[in-house]
PALUMZA-32438 format. One line per field, with one value per residue: residue number from 1; x, y, z of N, C-alpha, C in turn. Coordinates in nm, 2 decimals, padded with zeros to 4 digits. Each point is the difference from the previous one (the first is absolute). Layout:
// PALUMZA-32438
i = NUM/...
n_px = X/...
n_py = Y/...
n_pz = Z/...
ca_px = X/...
ca_py = Y/...
ca_pz = Z/...
c_px = X/...
c_py = Y/...
c_pz = Z/...
This chain:
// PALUMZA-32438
i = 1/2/3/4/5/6/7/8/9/10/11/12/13/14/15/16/17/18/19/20/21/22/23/24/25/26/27/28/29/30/31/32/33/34/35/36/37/38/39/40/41/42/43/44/45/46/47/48/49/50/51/52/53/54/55/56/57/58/59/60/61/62/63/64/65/66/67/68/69/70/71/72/73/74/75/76/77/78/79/80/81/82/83/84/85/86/87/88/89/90/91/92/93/94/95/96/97/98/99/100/101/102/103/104/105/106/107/108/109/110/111/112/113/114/115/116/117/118/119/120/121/122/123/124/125/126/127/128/129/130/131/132/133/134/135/136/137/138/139/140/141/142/143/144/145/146/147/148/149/150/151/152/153/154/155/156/157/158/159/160/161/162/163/164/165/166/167/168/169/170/171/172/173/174/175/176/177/178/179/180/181/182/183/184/185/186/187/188/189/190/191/192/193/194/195/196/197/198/199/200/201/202/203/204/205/206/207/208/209/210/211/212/213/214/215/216/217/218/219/220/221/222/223/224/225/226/227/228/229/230/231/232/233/234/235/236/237/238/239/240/241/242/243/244/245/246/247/248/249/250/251/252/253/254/255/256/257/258/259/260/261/262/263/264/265/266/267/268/269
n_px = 00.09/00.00/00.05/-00.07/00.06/-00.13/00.05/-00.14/00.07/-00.11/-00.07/00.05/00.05/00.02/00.06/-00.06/00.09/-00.06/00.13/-00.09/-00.11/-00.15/-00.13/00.06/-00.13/00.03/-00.10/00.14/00.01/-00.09/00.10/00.04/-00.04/-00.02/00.13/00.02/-00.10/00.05/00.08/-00.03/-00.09/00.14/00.05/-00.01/-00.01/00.15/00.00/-00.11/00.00/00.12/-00.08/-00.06/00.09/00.13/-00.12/00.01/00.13/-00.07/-00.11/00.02/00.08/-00.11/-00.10/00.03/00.05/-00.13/00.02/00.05/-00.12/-00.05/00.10/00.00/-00.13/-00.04/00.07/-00.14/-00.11/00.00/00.02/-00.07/-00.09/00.05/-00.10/-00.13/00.06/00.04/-00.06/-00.06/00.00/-00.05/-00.11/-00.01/00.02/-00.09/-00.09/00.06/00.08/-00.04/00.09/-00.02/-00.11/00.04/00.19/-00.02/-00.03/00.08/00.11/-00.11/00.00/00.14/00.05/-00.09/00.07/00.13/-00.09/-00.02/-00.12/00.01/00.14/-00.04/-00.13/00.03/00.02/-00.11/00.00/00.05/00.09/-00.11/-00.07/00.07/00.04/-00.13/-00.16/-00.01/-00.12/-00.11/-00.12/00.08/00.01/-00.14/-00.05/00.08/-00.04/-00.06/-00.03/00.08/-00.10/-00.14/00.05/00.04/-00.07/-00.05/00.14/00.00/-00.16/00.05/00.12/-00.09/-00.12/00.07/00.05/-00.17/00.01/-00.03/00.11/-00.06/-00.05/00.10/00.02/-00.13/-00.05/00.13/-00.04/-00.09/00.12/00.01/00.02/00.11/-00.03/-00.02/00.12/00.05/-00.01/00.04/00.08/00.10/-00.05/-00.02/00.10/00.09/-00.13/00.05/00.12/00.01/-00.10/-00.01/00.15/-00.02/-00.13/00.09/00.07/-00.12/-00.09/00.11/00.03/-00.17/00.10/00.08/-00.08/-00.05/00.12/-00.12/-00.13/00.10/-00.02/-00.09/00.00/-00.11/00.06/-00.06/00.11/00.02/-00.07/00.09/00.11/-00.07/-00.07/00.11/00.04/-00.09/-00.06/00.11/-00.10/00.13/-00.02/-00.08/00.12/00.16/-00.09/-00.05/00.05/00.05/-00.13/-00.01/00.14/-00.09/-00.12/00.05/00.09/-00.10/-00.07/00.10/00.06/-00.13/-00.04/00.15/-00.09/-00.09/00.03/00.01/-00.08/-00.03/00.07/-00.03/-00.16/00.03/00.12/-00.09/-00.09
n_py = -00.12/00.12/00.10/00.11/00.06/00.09/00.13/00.01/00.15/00.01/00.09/00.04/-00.08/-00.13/-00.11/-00.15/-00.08/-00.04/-00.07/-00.11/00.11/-00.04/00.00/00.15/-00.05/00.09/00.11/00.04/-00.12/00.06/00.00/00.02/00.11/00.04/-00.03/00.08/00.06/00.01/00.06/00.11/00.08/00.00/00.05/00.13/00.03/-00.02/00.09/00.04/-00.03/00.04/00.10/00.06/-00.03/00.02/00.00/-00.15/00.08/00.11/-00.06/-00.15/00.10/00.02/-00.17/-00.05/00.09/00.03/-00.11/00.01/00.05/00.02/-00.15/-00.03/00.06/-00.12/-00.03/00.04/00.02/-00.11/00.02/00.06/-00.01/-00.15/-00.01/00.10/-00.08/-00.12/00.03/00.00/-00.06/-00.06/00.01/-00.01/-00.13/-00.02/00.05/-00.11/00.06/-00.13/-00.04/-00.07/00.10/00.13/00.01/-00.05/00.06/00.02/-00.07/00.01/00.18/00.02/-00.10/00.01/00.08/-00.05/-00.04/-00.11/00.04/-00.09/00.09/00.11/-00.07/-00.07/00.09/00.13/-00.04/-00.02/00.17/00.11/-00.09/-00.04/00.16/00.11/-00.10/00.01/00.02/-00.09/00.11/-00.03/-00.10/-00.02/00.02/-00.02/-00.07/00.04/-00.04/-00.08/-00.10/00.00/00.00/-00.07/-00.04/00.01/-00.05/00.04/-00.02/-00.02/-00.05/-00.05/-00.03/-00.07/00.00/-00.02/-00.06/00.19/00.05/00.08/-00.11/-00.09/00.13/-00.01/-00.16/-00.04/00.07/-00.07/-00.04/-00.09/-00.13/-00.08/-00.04/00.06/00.06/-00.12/-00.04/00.14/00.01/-00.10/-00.09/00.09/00.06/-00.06/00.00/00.08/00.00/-00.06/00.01/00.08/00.01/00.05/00.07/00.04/-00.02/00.01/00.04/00.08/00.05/00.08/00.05/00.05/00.02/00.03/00.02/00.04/-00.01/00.02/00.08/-00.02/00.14/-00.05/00.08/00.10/00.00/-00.04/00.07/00.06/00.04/00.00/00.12/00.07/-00.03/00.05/00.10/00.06/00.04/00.02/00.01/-00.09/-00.03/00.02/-00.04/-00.08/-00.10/00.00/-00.01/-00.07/-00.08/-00.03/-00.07/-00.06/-00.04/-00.05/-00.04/-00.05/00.00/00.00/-00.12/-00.09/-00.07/00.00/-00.06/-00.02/-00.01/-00.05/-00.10/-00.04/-00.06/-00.07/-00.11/-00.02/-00.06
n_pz = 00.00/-00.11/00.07/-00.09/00.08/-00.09/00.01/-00.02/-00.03/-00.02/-00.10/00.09/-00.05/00.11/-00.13/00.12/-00.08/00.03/-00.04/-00.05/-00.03/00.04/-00.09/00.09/-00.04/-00.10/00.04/00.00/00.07/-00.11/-00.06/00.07/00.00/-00.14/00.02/00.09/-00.07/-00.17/00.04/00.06/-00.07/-00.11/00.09/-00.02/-00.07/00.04/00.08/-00.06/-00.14/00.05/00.12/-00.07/-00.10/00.06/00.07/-00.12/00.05/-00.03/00.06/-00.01/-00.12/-00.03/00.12/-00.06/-00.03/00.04/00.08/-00.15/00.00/00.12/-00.09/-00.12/00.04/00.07/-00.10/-00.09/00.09/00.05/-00.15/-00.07/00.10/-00.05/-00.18/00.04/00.10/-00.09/-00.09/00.11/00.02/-00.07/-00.03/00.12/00.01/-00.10/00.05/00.08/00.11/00.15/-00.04/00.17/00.02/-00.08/00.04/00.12/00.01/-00.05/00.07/00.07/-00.03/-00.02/00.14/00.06/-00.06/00.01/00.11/-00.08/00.00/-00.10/-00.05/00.01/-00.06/-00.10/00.00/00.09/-00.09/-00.13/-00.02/00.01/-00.09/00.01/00.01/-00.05/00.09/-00.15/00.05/-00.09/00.07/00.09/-00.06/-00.03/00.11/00.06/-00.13/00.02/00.12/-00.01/-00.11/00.02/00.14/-00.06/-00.05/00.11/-00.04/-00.09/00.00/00.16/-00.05/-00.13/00.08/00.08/-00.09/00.03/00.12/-00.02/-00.06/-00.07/00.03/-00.06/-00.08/00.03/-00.03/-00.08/-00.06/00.00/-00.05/-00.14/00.05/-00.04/00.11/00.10/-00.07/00.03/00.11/00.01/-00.06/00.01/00.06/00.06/-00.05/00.09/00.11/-00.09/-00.06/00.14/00.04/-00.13/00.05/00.14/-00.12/-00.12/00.13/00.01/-00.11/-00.04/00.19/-00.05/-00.14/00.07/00.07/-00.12/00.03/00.08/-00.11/00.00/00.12/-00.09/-00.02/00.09/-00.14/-00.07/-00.05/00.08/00.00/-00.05/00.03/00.13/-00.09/-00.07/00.10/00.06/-00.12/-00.02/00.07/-00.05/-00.12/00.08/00.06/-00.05/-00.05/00.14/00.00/-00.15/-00.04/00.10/-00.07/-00.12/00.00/00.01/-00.11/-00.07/00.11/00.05/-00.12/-00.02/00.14/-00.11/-00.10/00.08/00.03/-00.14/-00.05/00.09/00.05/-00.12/00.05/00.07/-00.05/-00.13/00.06
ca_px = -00.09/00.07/-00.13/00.12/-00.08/00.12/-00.12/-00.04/-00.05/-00.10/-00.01/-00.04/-00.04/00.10/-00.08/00.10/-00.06/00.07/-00.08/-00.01/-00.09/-00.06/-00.03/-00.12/-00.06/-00.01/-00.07/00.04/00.03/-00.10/00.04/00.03/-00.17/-00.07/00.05/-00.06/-00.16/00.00/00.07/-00.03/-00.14/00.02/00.05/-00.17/-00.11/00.06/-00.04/-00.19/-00.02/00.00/-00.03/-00.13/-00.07/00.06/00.04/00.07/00.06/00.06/-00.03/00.05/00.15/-00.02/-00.01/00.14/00.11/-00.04/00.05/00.11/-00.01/00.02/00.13/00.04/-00.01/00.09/00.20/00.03/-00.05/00.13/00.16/-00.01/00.01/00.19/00.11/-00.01/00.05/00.15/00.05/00.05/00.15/00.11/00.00/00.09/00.13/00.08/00.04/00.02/00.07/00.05/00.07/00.01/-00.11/-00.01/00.00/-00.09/-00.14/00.02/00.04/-00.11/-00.07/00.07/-00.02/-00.20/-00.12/00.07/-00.05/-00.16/-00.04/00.03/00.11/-00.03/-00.11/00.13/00.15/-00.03/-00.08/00.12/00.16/00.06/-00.07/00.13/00.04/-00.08/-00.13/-00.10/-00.17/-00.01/-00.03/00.08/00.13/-00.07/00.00/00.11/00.04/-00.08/00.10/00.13/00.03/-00.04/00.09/00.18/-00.09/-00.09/00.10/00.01/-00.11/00.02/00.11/-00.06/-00.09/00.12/00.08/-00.06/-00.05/00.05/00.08/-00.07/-00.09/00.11/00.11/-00.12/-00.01/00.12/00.04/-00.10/00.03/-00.04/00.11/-00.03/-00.07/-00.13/-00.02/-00.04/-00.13/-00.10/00.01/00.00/-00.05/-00.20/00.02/00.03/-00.11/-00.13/00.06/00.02/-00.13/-00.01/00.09/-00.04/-00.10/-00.02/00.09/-00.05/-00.02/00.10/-00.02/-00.11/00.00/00.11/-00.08/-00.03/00.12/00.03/-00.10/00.13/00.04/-00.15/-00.10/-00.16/-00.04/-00.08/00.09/00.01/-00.16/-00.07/00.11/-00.01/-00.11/00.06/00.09/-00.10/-00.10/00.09/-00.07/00.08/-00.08/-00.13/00.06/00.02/-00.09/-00.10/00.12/00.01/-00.10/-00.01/00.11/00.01/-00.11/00.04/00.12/-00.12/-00.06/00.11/00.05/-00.11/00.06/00.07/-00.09/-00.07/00.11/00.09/-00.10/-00.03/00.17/00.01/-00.09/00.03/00.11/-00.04/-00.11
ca_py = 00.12/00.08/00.13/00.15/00.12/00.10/00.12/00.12/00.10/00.10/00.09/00.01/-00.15/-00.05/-00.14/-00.09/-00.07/-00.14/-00.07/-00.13/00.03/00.05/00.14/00.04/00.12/00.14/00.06/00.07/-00.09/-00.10/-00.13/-00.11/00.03/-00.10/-00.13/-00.06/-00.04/-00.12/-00.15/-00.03/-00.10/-00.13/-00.09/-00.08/-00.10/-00.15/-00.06/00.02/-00.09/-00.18/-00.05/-00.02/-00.10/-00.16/00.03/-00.10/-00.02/00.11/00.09/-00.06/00.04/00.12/00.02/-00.09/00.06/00.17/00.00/-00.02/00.13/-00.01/00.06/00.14/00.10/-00.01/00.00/00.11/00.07/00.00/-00.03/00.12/00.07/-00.03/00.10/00.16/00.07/00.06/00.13/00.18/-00.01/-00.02/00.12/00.07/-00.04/00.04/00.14/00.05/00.09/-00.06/-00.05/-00.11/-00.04/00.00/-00.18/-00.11/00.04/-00.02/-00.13/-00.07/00.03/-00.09/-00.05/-00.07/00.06/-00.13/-00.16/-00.01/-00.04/-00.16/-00.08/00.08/-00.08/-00.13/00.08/-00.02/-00.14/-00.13/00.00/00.04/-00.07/-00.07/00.08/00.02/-00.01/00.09/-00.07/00.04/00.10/00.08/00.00/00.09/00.17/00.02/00.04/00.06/00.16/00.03/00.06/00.16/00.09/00.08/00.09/00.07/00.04/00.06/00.03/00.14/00.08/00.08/00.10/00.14/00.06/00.06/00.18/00.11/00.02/00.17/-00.03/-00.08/00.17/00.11/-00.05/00.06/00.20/-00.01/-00.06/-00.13/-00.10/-00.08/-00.10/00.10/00.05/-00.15/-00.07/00.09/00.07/-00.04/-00.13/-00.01/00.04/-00.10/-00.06/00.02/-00.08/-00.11/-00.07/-00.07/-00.10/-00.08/-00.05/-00.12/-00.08/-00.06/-00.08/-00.09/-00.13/-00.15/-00.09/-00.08/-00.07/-00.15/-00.06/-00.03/-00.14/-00.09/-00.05/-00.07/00.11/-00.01/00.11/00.01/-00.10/-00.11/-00.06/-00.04/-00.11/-00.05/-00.03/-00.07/-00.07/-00.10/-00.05/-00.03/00.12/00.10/00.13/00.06/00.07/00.11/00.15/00.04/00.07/00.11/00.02/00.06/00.11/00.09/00.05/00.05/00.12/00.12/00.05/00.05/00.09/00.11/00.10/00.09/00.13/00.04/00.05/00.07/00.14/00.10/00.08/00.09/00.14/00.10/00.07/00.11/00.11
ca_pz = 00.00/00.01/00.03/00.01/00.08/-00.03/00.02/-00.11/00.07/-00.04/00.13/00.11/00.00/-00.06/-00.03/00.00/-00.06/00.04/-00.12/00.06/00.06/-00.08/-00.08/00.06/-00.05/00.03/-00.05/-00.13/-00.10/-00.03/-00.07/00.14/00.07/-00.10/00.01/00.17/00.03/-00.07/00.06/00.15/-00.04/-00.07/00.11/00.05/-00.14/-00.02/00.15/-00.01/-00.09/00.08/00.10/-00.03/-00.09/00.05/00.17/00.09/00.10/-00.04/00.16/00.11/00.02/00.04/00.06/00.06/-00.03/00.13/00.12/-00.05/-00.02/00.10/00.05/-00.11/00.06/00.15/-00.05/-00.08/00.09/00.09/-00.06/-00.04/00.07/00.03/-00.07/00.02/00.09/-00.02/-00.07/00.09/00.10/-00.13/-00.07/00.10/00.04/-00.13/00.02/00.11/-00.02/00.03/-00.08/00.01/00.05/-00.13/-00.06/00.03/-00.07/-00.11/-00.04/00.03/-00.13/-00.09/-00.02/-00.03/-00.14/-00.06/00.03/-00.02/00.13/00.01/00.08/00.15/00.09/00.03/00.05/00.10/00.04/00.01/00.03/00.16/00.11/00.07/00.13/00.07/-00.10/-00.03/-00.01/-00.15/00.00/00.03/-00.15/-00.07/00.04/-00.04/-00.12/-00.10/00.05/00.00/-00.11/-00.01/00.06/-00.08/-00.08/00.04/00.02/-00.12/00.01/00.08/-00.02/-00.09/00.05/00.05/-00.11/-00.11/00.05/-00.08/00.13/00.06/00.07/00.11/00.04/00.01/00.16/00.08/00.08/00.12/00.13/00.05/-00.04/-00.14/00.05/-00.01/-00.14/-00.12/00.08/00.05/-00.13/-00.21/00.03/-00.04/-00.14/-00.08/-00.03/-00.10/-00.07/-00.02/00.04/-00.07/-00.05/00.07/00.01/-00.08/00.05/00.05/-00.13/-00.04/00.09/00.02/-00.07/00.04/00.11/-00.05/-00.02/00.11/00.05/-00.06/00.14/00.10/00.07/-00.08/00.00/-00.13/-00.07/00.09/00.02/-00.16/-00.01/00.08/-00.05/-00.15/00.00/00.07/-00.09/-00.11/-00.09/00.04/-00.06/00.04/00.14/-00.01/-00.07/00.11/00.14/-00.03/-00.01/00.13/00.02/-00.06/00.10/00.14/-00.03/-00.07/00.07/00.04/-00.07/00.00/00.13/00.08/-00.16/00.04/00.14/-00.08/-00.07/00.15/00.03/-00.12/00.01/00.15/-00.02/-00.07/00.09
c_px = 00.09/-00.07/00.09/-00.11/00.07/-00.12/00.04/-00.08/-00.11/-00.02/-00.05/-00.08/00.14/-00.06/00.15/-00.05/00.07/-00.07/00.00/-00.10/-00.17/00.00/-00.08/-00.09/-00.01/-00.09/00.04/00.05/-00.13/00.00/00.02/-00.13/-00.09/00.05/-00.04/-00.10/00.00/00.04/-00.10/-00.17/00.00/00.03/-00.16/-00.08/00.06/-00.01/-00.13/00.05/00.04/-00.04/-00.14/-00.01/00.10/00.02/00.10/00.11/00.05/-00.07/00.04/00.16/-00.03/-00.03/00.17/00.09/-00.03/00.15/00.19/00.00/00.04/00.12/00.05/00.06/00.09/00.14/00.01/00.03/00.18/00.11/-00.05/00.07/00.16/00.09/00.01/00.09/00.15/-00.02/-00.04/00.21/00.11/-00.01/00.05/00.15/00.08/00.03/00.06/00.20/00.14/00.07/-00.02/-00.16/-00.03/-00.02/-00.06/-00.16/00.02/00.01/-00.13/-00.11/00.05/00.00/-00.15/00.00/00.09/-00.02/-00.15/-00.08/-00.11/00.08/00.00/-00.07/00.11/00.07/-00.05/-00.14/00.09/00.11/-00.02/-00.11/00.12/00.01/-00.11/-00.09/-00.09/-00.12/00.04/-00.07/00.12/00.11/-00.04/00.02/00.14/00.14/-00.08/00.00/00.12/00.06/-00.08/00.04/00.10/-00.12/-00.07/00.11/00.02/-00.05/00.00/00.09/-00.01/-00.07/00.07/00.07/-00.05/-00.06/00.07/00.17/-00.03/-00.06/00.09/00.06/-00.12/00.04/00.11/00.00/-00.14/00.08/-00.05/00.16/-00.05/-00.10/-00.15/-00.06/-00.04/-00.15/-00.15/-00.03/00.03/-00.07/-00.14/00.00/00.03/-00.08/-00.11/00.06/00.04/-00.14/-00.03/00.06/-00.03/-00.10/00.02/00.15/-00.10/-00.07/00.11/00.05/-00.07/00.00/00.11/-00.01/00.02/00.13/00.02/-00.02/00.18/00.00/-00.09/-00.08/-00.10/-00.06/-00.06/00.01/00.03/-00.12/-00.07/00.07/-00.05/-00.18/00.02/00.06/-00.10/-00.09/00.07/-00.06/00.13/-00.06/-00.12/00.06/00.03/-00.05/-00.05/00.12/00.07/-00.11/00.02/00.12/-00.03/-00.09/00.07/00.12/-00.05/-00.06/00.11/00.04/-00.08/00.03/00.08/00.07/-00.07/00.12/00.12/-00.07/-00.02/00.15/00.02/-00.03/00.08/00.10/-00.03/-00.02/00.15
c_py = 00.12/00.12/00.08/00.12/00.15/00.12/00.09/00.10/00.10/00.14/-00.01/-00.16/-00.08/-00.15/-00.05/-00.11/-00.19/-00.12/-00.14/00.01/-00.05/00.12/00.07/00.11/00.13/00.07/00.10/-00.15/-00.07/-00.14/-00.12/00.01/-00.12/-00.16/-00.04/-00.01/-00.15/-00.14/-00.06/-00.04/-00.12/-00.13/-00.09/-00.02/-00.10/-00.11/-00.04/-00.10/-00.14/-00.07/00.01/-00.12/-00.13/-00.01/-00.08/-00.04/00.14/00.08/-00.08/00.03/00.18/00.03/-00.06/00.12/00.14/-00.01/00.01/00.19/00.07/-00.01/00.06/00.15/00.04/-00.02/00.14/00.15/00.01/00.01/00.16/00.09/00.01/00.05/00.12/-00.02/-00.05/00.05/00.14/-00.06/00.01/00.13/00.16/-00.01/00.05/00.17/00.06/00.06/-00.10/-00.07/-00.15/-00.08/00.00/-00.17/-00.07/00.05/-00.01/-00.14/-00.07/-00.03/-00.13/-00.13/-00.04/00.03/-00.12/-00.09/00.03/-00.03/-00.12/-00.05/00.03/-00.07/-00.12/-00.01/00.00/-00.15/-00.12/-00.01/-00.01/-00.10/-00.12/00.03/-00.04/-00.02/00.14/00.00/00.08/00.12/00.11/00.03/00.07/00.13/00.03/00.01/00.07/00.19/00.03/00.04/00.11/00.11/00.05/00.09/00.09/00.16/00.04/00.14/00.07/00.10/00.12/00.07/00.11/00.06/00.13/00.12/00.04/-00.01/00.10/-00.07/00.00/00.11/00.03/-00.09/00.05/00.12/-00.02/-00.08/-00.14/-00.05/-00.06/-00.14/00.10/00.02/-00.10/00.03/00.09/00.06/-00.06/-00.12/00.06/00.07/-00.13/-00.14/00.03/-00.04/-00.14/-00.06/-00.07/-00.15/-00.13/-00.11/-00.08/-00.10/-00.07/-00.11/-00.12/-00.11/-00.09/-00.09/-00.09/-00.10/-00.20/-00.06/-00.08/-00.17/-00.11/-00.02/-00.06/00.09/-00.04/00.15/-00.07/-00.07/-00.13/-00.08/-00.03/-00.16/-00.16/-00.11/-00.11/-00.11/-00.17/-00.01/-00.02/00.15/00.11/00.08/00.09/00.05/00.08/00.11/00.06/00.11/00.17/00.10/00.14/00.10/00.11/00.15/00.12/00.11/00.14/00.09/00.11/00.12/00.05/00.12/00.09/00.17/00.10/00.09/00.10/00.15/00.04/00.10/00.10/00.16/00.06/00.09/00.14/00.17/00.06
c_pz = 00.00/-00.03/00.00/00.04/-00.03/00.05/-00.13/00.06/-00.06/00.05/00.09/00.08/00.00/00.04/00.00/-00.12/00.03/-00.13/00.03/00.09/-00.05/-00.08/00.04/-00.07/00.03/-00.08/-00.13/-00.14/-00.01/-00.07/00.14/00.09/-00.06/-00.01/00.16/00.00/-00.08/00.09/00.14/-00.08/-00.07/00.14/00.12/-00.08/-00.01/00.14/00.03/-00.09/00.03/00.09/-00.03/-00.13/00.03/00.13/00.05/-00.15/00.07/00.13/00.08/-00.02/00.12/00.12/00.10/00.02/00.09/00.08/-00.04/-00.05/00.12/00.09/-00.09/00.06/00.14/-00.03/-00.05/00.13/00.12/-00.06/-00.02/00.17/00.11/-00.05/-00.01/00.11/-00.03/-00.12/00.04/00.06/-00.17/-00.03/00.09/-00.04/-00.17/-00.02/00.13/-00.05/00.01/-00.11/-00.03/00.02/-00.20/-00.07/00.01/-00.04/-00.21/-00.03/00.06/-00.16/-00.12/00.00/00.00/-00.15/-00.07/-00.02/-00.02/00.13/00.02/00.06/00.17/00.10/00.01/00.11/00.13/00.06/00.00/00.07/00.14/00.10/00.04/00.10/00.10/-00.11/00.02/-00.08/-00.14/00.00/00.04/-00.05/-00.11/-00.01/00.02/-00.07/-00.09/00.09/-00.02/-00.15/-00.05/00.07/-00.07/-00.12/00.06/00.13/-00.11/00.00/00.06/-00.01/-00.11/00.02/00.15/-00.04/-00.11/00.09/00.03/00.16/00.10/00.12/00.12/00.09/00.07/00.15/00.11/00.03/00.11/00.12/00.02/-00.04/-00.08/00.02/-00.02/-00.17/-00.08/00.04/-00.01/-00.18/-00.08/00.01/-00.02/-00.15/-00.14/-00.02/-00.08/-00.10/00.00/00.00/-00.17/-00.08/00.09/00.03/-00.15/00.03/00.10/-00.07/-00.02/00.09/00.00/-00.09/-00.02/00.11/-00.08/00.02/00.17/00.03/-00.07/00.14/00.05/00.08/-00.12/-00.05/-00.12/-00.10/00.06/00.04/-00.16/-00.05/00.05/-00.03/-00.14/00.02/00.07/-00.11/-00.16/-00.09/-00.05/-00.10/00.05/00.14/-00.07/-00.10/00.10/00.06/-00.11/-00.02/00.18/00.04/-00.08/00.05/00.17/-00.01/-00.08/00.11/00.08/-00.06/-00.03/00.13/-00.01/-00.12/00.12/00.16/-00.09/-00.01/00.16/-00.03/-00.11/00.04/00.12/-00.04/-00.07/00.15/00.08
């Protein structure tokens, strides 16, 4: 998985853009507007047509698989919120002054984005279960933070970087330190910028979520797996089981189309 994180500055607007992401609709791009509604009604006319003219085998994939949704969400939900918190420390630590807190914040970035994060789940489920055992959910969640972290360390470092320095000179002549100045002033600034990258790295975790059910976490894909593999049905699974990822990453990026244009407007006012 390899992701490049750059900022483009507008007036008076600045857009982080992170790629390996869904496509998030935007209201000045009608062409992608018109393709999200296409896809998201073609998606349920395809979901309605099967469950209403082949119920079997196609609701009994539909009723089998709720509870694989469910942890879906619960890897997606806890890795998201492990990796916002080491990419605030990376992304500190890449802009920090410290020379040595720099490196090691850099060389964290470099090596995760190296190693696929296939090899990452391996790695903390296989390598290191020798040492010490680690439950297949928690191996989960923690490769999947650790590799969205070094990204989500990107992410912040761009969005700190982007607000104005004026800000940084205004806090100091009031007499804040550099601790005060991050915290009180560029951090609530630099979350209008990062909030959107955030929200389609979030997309992009839940879909990477599927790589989990290799460790035997019963998520979405794993429960589909688990249905195919006991009825031999694998085409009528996995159309079910894409059909729903598809369904659910649509809905999302809609949210997070919608959480874009707020920030847009405010920034505007």
């Amino acid at each position: 998985m390899t992701k490049q994180c750059k900022t483009s500055v507008d007036p008076g607007h600045v857009v982080i853009d992170v790629g390996d992401g869904a496509a998030i609709p935007k209201p000045s791009d009608k062409g992608l507007v018109s393709a999200w509604r296409l896809s998201f009604a073609g998606a349920l006319i395809v979901l309605a047509c099967l469950l209403y003219f082949k119920p079997d085998p196609y609701l009994r994939i539909f009723k089998f698989v709720p509870d694989g949704i469910l942890v879906t969400f619960q890897v997606t939900v806890y890795s998201i919120a492990l990796a916002l918190v080491f990419g605030l420390i990376t992304g500190l630590g890449r802009i920090s002054r410290n020379k040595y807190v720099n490196l090691v914040a850099s060389t964290y970035v470099e090596i995760v984005r190296g190693v696929p994060l296939l090899v990452q789940l391996f790695y903390i489920y296989y390598a290191l279960g020798r040492l010490v055992h680690v439950p297949d959910l928690l191996a989960a969640v923690l490769s999947m933070s650790v590799c969205y972290g070094a990204y989500m360390g990107e992410v912040f470092r761009a969005g700190i970087t982007a607000v104005p320095v004026g800000q940084t000179e205004a806090a100091r002549s009031l007499g804040f330190n550099r601790t005060q100045t991050m915290y009180h002033v560029i951090l609530p600034q630099a979350w209008r910028t990062i909030l959107p990258p955030v929200g389609n790295e979030f997309i992009a975790l839940l879909k990477d979520t599927s790589l989990v059910s290799i460790l035997g976490v019963a998520d979405l894909l794993r429960r589909g797996r688990e249905y195919a593999s006991e009825s031999f049905q694998y085409f009528e699974t996995f159309t079910m089981v894409a059909v729903i990822y598809l369904i659910i990453t649509l809905i999302l990026s809609k949210l997070v189309s919608i959480m874009e244009e707020r920030l847009s407007h405010h920034v505007k006012r």
